[in-house]
C-alpha positions as CSV (number, residue, x, y, z in Angstrom):
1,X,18.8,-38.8,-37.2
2,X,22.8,-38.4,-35.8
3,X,23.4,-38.5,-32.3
4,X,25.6,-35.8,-30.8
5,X,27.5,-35.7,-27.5
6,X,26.3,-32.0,-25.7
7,X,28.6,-31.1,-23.2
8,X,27.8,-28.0,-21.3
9,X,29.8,-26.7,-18.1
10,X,28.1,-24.5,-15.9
11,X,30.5,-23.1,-12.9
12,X,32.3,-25.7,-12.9
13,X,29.5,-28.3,-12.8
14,X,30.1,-30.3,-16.0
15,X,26.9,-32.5,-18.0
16,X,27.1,-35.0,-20.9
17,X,24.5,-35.9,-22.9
18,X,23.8,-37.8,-25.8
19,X,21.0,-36.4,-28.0
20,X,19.6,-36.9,-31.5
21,X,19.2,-34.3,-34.0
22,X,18.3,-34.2,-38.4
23,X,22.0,-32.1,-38.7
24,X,24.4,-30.4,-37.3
25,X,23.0,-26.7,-37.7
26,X,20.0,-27.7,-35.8
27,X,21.7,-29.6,-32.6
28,X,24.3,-26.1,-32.9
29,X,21.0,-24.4,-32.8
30,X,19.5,-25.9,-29.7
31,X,23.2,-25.7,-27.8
32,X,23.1,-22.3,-28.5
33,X,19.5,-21.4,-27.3
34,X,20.4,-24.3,-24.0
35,X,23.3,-22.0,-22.6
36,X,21.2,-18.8,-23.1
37,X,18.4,-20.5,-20.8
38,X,20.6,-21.4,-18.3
39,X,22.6,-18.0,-18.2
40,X,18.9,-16.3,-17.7
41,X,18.2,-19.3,-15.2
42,X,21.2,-19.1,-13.1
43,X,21.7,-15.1,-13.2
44,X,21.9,-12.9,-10.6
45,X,23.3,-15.1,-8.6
46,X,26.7,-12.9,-7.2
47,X,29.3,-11.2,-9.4
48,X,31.2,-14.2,-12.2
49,X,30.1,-16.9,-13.7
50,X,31.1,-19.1,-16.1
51,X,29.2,-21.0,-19.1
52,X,29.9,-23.2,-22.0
53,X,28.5,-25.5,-24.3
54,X,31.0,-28.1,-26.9
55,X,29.0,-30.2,-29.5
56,X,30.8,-33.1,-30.7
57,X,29.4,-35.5,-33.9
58,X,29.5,-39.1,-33.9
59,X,32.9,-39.5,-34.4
60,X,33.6,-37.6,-31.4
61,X,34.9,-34.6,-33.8
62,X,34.2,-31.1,-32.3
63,X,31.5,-28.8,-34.4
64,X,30.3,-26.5,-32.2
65,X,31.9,-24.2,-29.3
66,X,30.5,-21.8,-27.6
67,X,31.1,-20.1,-23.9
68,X,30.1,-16.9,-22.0
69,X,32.0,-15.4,-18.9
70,X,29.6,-13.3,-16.6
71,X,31.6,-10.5,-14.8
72,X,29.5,-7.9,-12.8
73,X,31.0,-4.9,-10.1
74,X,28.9,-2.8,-8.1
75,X,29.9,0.8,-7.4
76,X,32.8,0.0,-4.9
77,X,34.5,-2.5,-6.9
78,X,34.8,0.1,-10.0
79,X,35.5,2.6,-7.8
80,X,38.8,0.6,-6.5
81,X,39.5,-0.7,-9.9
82,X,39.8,3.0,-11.0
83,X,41.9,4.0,-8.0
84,X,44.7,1.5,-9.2
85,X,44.5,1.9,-12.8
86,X,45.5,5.8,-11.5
87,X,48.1,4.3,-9.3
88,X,49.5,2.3,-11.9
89,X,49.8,5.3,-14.7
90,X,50.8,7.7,-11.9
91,X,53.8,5.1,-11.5
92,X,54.6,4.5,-14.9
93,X,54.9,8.4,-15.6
94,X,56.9,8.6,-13.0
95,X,59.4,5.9,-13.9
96,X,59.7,7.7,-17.7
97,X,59.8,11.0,-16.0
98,X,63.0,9.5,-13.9
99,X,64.8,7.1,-15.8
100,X,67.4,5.7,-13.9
101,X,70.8,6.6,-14.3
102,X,73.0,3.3,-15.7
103,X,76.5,3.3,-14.8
């Protein structure tokens, strides 16, 4: 058995543990399936949220990576996020449409 450091970070909250695992693949394995758990354990809970996972071997060398950024909007929040993506193109046509004049 190798023993690997699992460092996961959820919302900011940050864990460390050392575990044992036969290889690499199969401690990569269980990080992976860990941060899928707690995504379906800590959503819906409001609109971001942030996840991640780092495996690193006994020699404190990195071998795994792996994170997932929650972003939700409700019907408002798209709403307004479309209103100023039209503001923004309506003020970039304008600025081509009127180049100013250099002197």
């Amino acid at each position: 058995m190798r023993t690997f450091k699992v460092t996961t970070v959820v919302d900011g909250d940050v864990s460390e543990n050392d575990v044992e695992f036969e290889s690499e693949k199969a401690v990569t394995d269980d990080a992976q399936l860990s941060l899928a758990d707690v995504v379906r354990e800590k959503l819906p809970n409001g609109s971001h949220a942030a996840f991640s996972a780092k495996v690193e071997d006994e020699y404190g060398t990195e071998v795994y990576r792996a994170s997932l950024d929650f972003r939700a909007k409700g019907a408002q929040e798209i709403a307004d996020d479309e209103i100023a993506a039209d503001e923004a193109a309506a003020a970039v046509a304008s600025a081509l449409a009127n180049p100013l004049e250099r002197g």
